[in-house]
FIZADO-378374 format. One record per atom (N, C-alpha, C): residue in three letters; y, z, x. Coordinates in steps of 0.2 Angstrom, whole numbers, padded with zeros to 4 digits, always signed. Layout:
<sites>
ALAYZX
...
</sites>
This chain:
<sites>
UNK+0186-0373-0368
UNK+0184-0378-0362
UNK+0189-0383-0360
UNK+0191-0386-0365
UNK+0197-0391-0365
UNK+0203-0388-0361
UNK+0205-0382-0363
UNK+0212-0381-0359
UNK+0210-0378-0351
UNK+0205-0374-0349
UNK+0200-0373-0344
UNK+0202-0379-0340
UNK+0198-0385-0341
UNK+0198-0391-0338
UNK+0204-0394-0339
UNK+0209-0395-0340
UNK+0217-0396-0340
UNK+0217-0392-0335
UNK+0217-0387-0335
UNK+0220-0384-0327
UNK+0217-0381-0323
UNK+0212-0384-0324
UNK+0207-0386-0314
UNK+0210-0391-0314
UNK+0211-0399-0317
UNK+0213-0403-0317
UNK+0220-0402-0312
UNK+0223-0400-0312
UNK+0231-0398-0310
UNK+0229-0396-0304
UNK+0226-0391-0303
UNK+0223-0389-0294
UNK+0223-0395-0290
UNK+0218-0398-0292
UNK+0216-0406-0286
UNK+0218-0410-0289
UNK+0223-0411-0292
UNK+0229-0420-0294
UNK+0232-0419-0288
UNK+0235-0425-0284
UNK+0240-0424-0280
UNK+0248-0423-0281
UNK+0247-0418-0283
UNK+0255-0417-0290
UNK+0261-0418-0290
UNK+0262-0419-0281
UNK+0270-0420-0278
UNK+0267-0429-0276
UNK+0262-0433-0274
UNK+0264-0440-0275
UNK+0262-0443-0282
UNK+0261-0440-0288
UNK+0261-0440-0292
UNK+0269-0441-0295
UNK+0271-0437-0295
UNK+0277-0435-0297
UNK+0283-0440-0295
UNK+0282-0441-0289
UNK+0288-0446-0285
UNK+0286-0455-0286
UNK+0278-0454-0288
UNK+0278-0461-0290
UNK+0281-0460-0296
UNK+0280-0458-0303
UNK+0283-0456-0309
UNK+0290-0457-0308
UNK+0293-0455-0304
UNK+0299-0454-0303
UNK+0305-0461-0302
UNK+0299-0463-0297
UNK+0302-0470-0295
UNK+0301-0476-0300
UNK+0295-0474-0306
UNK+0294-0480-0311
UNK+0301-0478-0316
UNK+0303-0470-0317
UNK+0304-0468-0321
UNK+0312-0472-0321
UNK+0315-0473-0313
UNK+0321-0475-0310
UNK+0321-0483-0312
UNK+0315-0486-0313
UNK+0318-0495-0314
UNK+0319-0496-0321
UNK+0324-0501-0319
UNK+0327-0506-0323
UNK+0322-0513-0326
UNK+0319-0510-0331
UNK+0316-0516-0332
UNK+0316-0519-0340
UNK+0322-0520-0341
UNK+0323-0521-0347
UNK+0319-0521-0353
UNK+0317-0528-0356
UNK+0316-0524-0363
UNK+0310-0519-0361
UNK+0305-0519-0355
UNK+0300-0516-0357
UNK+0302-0507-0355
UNK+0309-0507-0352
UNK+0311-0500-0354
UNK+0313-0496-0360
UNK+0315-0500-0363
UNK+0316-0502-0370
UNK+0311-0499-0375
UNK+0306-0505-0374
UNK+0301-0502-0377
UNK+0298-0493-0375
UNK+0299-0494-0369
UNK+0294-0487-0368
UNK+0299-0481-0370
UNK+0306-0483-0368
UNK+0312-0478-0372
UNK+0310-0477-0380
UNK+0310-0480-0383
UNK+0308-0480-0392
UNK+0301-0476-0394
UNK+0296-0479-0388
UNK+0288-0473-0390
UNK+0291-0467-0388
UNK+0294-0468-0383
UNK+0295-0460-0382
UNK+0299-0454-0387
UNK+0304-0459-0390
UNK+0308-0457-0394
UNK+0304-0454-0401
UNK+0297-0458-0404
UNK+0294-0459-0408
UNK+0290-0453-0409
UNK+0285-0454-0401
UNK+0280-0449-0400
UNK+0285-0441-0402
UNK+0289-0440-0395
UNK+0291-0434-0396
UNK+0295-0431-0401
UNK+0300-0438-0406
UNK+0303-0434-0413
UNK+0310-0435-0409
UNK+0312-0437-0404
UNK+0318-0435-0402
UNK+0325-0436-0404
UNK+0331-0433-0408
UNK+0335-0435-0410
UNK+0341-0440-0409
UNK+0340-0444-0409
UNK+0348-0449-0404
UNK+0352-0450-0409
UNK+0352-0446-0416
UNK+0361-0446-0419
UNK+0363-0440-0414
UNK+0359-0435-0409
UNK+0364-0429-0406
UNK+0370-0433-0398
UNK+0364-0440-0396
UNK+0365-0444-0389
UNK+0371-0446-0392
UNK+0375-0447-0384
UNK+0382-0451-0385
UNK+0381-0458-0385
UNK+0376-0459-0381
UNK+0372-0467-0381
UNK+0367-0468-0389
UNK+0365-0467-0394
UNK+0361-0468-0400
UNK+0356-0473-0399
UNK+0358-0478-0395
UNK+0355-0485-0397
UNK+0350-0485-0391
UNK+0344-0484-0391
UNK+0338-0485-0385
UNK+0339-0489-0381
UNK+0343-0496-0381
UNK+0344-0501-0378
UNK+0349-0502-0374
UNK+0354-0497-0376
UNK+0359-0494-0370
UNK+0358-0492-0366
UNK+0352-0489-0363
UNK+0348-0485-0355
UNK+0346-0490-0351
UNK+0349-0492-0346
UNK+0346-0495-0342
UNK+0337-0493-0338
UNK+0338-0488-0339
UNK+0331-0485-0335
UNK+0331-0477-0339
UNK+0324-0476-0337
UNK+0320-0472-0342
UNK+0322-0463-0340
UNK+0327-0462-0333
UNK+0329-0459-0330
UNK+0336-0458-0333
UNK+0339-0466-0334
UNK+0347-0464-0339
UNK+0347-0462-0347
UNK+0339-0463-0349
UNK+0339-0461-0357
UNK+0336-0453-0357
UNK+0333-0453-0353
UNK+0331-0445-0352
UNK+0335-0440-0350
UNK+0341-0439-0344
UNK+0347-0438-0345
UNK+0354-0439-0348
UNK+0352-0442-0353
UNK+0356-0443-0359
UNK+0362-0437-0361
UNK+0368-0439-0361
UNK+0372-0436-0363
UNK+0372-0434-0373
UNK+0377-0427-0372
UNK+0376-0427-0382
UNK+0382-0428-0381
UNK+0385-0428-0389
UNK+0390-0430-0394
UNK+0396-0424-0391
UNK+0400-0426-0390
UNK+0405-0419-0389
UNK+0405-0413-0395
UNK+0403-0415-0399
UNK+0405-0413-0406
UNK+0397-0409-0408
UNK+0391-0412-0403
UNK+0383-0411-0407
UNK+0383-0401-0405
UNK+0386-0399-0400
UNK+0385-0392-0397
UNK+0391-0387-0397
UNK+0390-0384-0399
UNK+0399-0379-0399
UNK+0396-0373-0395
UNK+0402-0371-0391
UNK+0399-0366-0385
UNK+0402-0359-0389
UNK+0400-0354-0388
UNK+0402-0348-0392
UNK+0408-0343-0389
UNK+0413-0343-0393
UNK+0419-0341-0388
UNK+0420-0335-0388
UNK+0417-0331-0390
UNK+0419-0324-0389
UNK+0418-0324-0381
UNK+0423-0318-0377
UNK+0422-0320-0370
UNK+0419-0314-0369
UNK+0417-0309-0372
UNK+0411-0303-0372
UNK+0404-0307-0373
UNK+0403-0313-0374
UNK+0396-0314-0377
UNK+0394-0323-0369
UNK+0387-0322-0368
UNK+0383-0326-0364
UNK+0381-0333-0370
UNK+0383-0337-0367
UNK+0381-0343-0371
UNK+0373-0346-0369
UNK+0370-0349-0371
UNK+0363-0351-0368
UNK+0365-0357-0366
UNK+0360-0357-0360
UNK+0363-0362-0357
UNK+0360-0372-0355
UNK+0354-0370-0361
UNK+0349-0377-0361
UNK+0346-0375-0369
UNK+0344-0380-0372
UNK+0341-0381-0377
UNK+0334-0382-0374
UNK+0330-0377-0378
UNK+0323-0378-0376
UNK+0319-0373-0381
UNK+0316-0368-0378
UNK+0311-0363-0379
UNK+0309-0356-0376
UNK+0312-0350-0378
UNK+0311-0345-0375
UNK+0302-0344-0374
UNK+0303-0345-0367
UNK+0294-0342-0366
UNK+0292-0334-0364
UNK+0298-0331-0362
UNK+0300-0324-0362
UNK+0304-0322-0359
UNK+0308-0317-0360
UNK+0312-0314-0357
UNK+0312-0305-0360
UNK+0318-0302-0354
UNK+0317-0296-0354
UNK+0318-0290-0349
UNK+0316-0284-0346
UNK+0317-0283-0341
UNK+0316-0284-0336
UNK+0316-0286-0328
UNK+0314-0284-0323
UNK+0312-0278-0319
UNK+0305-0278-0317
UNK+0303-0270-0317
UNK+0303-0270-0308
UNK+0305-0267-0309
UNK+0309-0266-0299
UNK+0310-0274-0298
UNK+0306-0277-0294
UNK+0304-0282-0292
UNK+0299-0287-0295
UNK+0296-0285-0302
UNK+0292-0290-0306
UNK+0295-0291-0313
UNK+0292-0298-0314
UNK+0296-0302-0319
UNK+0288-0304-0323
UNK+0290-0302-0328
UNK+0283-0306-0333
UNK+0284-0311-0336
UNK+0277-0314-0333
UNK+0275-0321-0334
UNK+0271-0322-0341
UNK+0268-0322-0343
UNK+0263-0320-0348
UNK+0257-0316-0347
UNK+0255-0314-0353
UNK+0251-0309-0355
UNK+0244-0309-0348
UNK+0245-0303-0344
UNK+0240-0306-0337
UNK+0243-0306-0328
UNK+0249-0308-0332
UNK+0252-0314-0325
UNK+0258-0310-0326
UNK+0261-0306-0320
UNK+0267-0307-0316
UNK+0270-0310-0310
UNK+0274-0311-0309
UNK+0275-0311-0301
UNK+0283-0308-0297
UNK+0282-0310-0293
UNK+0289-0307-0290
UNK+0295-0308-0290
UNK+0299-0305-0289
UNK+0307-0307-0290
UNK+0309-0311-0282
UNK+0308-0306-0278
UNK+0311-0310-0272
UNK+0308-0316-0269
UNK+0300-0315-0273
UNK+0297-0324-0269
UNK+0301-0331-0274
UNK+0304-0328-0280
UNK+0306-0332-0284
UNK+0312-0335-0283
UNK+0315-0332-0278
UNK+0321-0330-0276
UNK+0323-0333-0270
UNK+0316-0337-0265
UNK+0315-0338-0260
UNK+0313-0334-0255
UNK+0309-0328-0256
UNK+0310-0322-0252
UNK+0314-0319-0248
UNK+0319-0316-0249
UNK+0324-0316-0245
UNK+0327-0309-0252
UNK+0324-0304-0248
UNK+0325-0297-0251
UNK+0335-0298-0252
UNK+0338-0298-0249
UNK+0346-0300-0248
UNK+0349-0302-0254
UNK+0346-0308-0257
UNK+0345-0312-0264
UNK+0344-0309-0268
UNK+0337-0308-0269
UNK+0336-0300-0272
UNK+0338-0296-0276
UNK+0339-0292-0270
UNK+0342-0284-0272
UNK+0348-0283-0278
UNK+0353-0286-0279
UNK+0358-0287-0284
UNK+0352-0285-0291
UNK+0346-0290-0292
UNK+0342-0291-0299
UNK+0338-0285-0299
UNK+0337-0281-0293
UNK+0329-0276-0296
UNK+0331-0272-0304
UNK+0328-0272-0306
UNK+0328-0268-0311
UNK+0331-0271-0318
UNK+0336-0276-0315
UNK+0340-0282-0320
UNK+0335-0284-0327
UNK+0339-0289-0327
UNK+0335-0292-0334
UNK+0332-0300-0332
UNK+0330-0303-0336
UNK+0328-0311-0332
UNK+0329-0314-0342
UNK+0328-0320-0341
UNK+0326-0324-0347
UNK+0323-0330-0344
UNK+0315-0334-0348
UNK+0315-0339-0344
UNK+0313-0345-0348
UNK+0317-0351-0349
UNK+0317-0355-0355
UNK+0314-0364-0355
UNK+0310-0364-0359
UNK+0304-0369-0354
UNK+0309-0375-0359
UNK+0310-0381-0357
UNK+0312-0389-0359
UNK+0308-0393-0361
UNK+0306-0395-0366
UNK+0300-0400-0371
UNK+0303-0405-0365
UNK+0300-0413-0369
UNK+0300-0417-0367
UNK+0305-0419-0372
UNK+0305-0418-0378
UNK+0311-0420-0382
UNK+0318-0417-0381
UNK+0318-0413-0377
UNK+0325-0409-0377
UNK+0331-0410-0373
UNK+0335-0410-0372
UNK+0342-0411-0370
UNK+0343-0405-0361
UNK+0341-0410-0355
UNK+0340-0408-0351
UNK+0346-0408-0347
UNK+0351-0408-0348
UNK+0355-0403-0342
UNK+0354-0396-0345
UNK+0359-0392-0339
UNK+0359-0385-0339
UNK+0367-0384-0337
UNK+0366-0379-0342
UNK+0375-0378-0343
UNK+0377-0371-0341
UNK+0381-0367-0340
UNK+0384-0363-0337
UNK+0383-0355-0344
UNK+0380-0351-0343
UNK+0380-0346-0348
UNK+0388-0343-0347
UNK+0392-0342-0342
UNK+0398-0338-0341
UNK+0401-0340-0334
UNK+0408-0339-0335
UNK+0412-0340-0328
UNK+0407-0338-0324
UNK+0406-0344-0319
UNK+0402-0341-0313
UNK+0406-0345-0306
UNK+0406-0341-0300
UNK+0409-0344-0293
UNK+0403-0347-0289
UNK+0401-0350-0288
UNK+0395-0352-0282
UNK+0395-0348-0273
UNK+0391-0345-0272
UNK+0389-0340-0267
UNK+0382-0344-0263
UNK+0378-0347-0266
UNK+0374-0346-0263
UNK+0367-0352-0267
UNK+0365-0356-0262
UNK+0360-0363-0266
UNK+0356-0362-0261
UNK+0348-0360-0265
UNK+0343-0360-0260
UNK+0338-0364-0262
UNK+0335-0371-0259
UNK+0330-0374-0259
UNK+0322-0370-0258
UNK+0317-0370-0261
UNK+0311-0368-0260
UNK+0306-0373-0262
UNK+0301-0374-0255
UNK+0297-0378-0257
UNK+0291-0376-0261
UNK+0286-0380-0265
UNK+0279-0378-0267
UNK+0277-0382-0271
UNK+0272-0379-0278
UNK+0269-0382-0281
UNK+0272-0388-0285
UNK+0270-0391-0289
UNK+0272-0393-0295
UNK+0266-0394-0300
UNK+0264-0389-0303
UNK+0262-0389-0309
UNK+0266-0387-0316
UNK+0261-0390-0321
UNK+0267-0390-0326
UNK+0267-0385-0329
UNK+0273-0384-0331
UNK+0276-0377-0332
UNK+0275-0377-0343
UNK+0269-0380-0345
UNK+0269-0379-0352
UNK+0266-0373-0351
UNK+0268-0371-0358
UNK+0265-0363-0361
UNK+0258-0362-0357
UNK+0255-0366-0358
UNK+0248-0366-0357
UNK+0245-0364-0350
UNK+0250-0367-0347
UNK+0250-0367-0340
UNK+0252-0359-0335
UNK+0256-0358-0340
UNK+0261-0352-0338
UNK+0257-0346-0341
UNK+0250-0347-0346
UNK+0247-0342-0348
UNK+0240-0342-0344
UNK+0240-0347-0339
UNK+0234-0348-0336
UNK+0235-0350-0326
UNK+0240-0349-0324
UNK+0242-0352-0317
UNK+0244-0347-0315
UNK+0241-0340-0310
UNK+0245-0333-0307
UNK+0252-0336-0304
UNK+0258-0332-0306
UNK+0263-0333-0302
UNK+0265-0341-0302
UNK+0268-0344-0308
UNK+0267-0351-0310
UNK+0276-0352-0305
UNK+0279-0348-0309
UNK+0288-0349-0309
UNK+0291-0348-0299
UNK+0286-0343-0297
UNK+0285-0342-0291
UNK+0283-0348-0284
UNK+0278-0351-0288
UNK+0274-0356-0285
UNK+0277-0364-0283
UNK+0279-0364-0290
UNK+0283-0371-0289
UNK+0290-0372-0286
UNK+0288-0378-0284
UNK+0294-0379-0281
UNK+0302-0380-0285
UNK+0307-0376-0282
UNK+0311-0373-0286
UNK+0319-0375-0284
UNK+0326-0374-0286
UNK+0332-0373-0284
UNK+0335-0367-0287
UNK+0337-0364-0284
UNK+0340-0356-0286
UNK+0348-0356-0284
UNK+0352-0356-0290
UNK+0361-0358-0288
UNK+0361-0351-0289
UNK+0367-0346-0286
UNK+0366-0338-0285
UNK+0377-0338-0287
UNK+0379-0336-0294
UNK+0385-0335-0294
UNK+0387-0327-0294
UNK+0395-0328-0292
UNK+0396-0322-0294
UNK+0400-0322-0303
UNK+0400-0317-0303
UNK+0403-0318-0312
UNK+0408-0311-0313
UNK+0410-0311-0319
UNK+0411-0306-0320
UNK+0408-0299-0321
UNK+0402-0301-0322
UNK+0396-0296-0324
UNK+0391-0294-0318
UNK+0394-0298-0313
UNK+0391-0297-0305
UNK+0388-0302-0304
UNK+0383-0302-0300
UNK+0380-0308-0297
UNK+0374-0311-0303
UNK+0374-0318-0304
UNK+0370-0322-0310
UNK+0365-0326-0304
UNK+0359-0328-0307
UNK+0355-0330-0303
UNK+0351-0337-0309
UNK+0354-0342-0307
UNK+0350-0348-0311
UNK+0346-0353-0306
UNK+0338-0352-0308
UNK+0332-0355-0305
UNK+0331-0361-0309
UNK+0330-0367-0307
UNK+0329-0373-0308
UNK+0322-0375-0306
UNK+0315-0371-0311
UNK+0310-0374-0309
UNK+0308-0381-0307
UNK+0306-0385-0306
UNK+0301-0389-0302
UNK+0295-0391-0308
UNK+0292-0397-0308
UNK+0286-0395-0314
UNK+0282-0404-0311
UNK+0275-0405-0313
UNK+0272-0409-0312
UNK+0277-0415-0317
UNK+0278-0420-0311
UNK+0281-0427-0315
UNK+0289-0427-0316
UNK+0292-0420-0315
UNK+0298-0418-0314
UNK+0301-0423-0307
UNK+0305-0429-0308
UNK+0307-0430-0302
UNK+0312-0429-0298
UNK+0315-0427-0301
UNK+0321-0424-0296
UNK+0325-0419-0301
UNK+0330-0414-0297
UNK+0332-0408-0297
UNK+0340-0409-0295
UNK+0343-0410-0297
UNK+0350-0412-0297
UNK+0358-0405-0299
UNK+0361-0404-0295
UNK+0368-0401-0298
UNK+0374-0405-0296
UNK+0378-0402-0300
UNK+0382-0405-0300
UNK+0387-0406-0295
UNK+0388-0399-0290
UNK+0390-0399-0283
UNK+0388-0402-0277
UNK+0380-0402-0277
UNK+0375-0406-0272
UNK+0373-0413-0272
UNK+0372-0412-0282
UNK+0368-0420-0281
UNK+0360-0419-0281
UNK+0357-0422-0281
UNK+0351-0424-0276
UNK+0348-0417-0273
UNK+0345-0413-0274
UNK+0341-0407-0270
UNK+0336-0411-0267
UNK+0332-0411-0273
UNK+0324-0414-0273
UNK+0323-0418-0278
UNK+0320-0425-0277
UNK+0317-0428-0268
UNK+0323-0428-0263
UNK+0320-0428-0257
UNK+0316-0429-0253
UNK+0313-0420-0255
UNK+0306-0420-0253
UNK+0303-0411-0252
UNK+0304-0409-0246
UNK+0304-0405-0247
UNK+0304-0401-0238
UNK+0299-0395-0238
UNK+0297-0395-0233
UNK+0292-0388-0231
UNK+0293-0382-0230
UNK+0300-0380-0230
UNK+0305-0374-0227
UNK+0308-0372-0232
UNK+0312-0365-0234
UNK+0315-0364-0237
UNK+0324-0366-0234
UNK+0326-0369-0238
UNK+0333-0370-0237
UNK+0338-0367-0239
UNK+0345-0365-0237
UNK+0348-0359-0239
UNK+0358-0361-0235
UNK+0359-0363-0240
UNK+0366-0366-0242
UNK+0370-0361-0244
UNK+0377-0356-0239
UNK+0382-0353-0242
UNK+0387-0356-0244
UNK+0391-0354-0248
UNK+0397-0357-0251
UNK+0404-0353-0250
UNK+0411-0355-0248
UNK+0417-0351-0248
UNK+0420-0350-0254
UNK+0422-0345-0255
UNK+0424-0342-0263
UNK+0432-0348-0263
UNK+0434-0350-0259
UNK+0440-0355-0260
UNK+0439-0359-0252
UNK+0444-0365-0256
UNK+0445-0372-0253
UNK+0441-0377-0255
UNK+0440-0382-0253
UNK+0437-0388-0253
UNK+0431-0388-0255
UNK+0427-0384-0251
UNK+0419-0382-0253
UNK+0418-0379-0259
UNK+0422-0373-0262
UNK+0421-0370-0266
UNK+0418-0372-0271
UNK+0415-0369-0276
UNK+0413-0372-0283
UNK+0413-0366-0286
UNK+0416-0367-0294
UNK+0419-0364-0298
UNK+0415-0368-0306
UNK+0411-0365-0309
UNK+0409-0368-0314
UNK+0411-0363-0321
UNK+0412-0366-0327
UNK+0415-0363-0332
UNK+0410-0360-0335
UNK+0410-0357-0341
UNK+0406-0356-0347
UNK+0405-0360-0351
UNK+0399-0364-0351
UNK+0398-0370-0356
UNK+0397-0376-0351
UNK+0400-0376-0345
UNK+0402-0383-0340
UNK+0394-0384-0338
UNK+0394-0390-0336
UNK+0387-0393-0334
UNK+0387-0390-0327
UNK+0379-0387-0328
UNK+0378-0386-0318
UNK+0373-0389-0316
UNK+0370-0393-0317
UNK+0365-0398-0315
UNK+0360-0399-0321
UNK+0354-0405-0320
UNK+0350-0407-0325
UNK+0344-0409-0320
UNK+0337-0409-0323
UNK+0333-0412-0323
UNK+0331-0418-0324
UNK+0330-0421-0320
UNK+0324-0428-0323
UNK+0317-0428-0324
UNK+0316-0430-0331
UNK+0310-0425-0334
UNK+0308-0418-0332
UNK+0305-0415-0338
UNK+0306-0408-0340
UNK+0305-0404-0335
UNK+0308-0397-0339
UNK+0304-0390-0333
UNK+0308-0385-0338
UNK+0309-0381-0333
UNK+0310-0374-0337
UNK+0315-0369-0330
UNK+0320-0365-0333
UNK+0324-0362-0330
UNK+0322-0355-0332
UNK+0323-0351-0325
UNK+0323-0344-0324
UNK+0332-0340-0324
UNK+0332-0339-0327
UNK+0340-0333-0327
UNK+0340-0327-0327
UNK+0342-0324-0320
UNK+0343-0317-0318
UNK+0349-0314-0318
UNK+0350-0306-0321
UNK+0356-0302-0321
UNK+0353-0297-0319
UNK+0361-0294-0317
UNK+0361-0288-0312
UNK+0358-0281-0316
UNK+0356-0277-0318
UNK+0355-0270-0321
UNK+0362-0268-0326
UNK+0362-0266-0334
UNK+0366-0263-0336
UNK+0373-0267-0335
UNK+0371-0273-0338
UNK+0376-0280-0337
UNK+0377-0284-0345
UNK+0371-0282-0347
UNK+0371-0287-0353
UNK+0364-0286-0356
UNK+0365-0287-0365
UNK+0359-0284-0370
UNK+0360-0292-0373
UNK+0353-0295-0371
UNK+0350-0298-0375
UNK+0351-0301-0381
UNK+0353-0308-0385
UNK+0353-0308-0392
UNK+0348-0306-0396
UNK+0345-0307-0399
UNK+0339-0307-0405
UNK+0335-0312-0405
UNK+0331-0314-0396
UNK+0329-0317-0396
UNK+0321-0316-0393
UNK+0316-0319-0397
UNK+0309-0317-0390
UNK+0306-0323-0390
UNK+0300-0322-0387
UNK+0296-0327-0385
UNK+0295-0332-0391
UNK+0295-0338-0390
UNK+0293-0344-0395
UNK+0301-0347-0397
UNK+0307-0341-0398
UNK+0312-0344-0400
UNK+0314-0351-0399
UNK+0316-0356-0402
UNK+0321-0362-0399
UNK+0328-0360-0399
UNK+0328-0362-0392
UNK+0336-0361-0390
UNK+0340-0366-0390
UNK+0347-0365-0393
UNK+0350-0373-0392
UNK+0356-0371-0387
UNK+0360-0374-0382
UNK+0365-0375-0379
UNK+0372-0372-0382
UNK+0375-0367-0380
UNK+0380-0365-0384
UNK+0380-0360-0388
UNK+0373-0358-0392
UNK+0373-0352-0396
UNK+0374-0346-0393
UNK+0373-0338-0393
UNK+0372-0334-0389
UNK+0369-0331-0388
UNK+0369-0330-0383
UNK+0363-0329-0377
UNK+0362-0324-0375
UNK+0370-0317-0373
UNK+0369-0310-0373
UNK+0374-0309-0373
UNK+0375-0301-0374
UNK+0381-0297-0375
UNK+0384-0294-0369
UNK+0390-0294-0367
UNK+0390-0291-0362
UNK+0390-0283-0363
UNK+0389-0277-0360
UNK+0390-0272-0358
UNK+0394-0268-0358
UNK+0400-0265-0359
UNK+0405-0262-0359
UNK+0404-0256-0355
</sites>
């Protein structure tokens, strides 16, 4: 009955000015009472800061610079074998696996689509049918940028507008079409293994959606899907490493990552796992 009413609750909150007020408290500077709510938070959720490069809660000017916290250069090792996919966030695998034409499983119930995921736009697409997906949901305690699983070139940034509900297990075993629904960012590289497709869900209270080529996606929302190409060289170009940061989150969510068919075999990973940034993520293919 309790979790029932949890997510009727989520239908009528107003979950996008909800979010952006959150956003903007979560933005002030308000000294020590930053401070203090940096330390509950720290308390509640368990959160490590021998891994932060900042340790001392007191060093955040705002609730926003403690939650995008930097780690230790030393706290994460990226996996160097150049055959193998590094994970690209610490968090929690909620599933991954194949791609069945165009459906990607959500939890037990619940599918949805690849190309609505994707912004609709069959084009986008097409490279994934059949592919593999991975999708790795972000606590509130976990270390939220998102780092690069493999040399990737940037092609293609698409803005989708929608929901924001929260993207916990709970929700994603109970909301048709969760990953589909909310409002999203999808960065589309090329690789060596073909085209990589990294989804940057959206989540109630999630206030902004950030990379590191653009900055700022979301806020402001928009009502359209937006759709940003990239030149494979000069001045526009983006070129992101294995392991390099390619944007972060303010407060949690969860990333989609899609591959092409007969590209890469999964580690020894399934639902429930904890992922940490760095370890590996897949094999490629020979």
């Amino acid at each position: 009955m309790l979790d029932s009413l949890k997510i009727a609750l989520q239908y009528i909150t107003p979950k996008h000015l909800l979010s952006r007020l959150i956003g903007k408290l979560a933005a002030a500077e308000a000294g020590a009472l930053t401070t203090a709510i940096i330390k509950l938070f720290i308390k509640q959720y368990k959160v490590d800061m021998a891994e932060a490069l900042e340790s001392d809660p007191g060093s955040y000017p705002s609730f926003n610079a403690f939650f995008t916290r930097l780690l230790k250069a030393d706290a994460r090792t990226i996996c160097a074998d150049e055959n193998q996919l590094a994970l690209p966030v610490d968090g929690a695998v909620s599933q991954l696996g194949d791609i069945n034409f165009d459906s990607i499983f959500q939890a037990k119930g619940h599918d949805y689509s690849l190309t609505t995921l994707l912004g609709g736009k069959p084009e986008i697409a097409q490279p994934f049918l059949g592919g593999k997906f991975a999708t790795i949901y972000l606590s509130p305690k976990d270390y939220h940028r998102i780092h690069m699983p493999i040399d990737g070139q940037l092609t293609d940034m698409i803005y989708v507008p929608g929901e924001l509900f929260s993207v916990s297990p709970l929700t994603a075993e109970r909301v048709p079409g969760l990953f589909a629904r909310n409002e999203r960012v999808v960065a589309i590289f090329d690789t060596e293994i073909g085209k990589v497709a990294m989804v940057l869900v959206g989540a109630t209270i999630v206030a902004s959606i950030e990379t590191k080529w653009a900055g700022t996606i979301s806020p402001p929302t928009g009502k359209t899907v937006q759709h940003w190409k990239y030149p494979d060289q000069g001045e526009n170009s983006v070129t992101i490493k294995k392991g390099e940061e390619m944007g972060l989150f303010k407060l949690g969510s969860t990333i989609v990552a899609c591959f092409e068919a007969n590209t890469i075999d999964f580690a020894e990973l399934v639902a429930g796992d904890v992922t940490r940034l760095g370890d590996v993520f897949a094999t490629i293919k020979k």
